[in-house]
C-alpha positions in Angstrom: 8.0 -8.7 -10.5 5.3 -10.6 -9.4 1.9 -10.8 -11.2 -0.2 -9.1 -8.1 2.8 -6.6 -7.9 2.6 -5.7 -12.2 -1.4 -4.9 -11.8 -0.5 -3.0 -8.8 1.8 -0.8 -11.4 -0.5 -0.8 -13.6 -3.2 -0.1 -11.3 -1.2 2.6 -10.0 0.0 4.4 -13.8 -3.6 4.4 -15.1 -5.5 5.9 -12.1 -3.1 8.6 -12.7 -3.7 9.0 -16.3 -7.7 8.7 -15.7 -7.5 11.3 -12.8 -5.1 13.8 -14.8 -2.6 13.6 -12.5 1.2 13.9 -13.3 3.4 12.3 -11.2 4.7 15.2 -9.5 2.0 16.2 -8.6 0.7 12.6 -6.8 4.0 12.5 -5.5 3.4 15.8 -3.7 0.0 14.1 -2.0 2.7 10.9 -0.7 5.6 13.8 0.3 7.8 12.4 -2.3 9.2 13.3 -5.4 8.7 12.2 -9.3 11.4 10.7 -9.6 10.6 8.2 -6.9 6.6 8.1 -8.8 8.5 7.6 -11.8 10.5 3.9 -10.5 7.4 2.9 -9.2 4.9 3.1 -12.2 7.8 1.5 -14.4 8.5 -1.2 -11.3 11.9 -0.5 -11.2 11.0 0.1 -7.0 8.5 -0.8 -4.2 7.1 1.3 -2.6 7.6 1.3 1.7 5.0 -0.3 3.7 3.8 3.5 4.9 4.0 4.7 1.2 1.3 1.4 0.5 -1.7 2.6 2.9 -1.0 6.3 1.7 -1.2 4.9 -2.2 -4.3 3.3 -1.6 -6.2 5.9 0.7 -4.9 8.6 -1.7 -6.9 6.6 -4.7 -9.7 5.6 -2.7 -8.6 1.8 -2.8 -8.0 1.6 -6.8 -4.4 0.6 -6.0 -5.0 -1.5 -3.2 -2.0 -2.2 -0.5 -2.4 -5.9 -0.3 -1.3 -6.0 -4.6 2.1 -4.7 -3.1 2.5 -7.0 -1.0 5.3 -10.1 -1.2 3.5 -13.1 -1.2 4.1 -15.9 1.0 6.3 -18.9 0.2 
């Protein structure tokens, strides 16, 4: 996992700890299920390019889409 990708994760697992959230319950917001929450904040999955914009509008651009992003070689 890149480095850009990890604070993505990370981005993504603590905005949902500060907020209260449980994964369910963000997944819900992204029409998705825990499970699916659940591979992303332990990177075991990326999340689809739609799934990206949706993460980042649904926290208000604390996980931001270009940190998902592959970068360029």
């Amino acid at each position: 996992m890149r480095l850009r990708e990890r604070e993505a994760v990370l981005t993504l697992a603590q905005w949902l700890k500060q907020k209260g959230m449980t994964q369910a319950a963000f997944a819900r917001l992204l029409g998705s299920d825990q499970g699916r929450i659940s591979d992303l904040v332990r990177g075991k999955s990326r999340p689809r390019a739609k799934n990206i914009a949706l993460i980042e509008k649904v926290t208000k651009g604390a996980v931001r889409f270009e940190d998902w992003l592959k970068e360029k070689s």
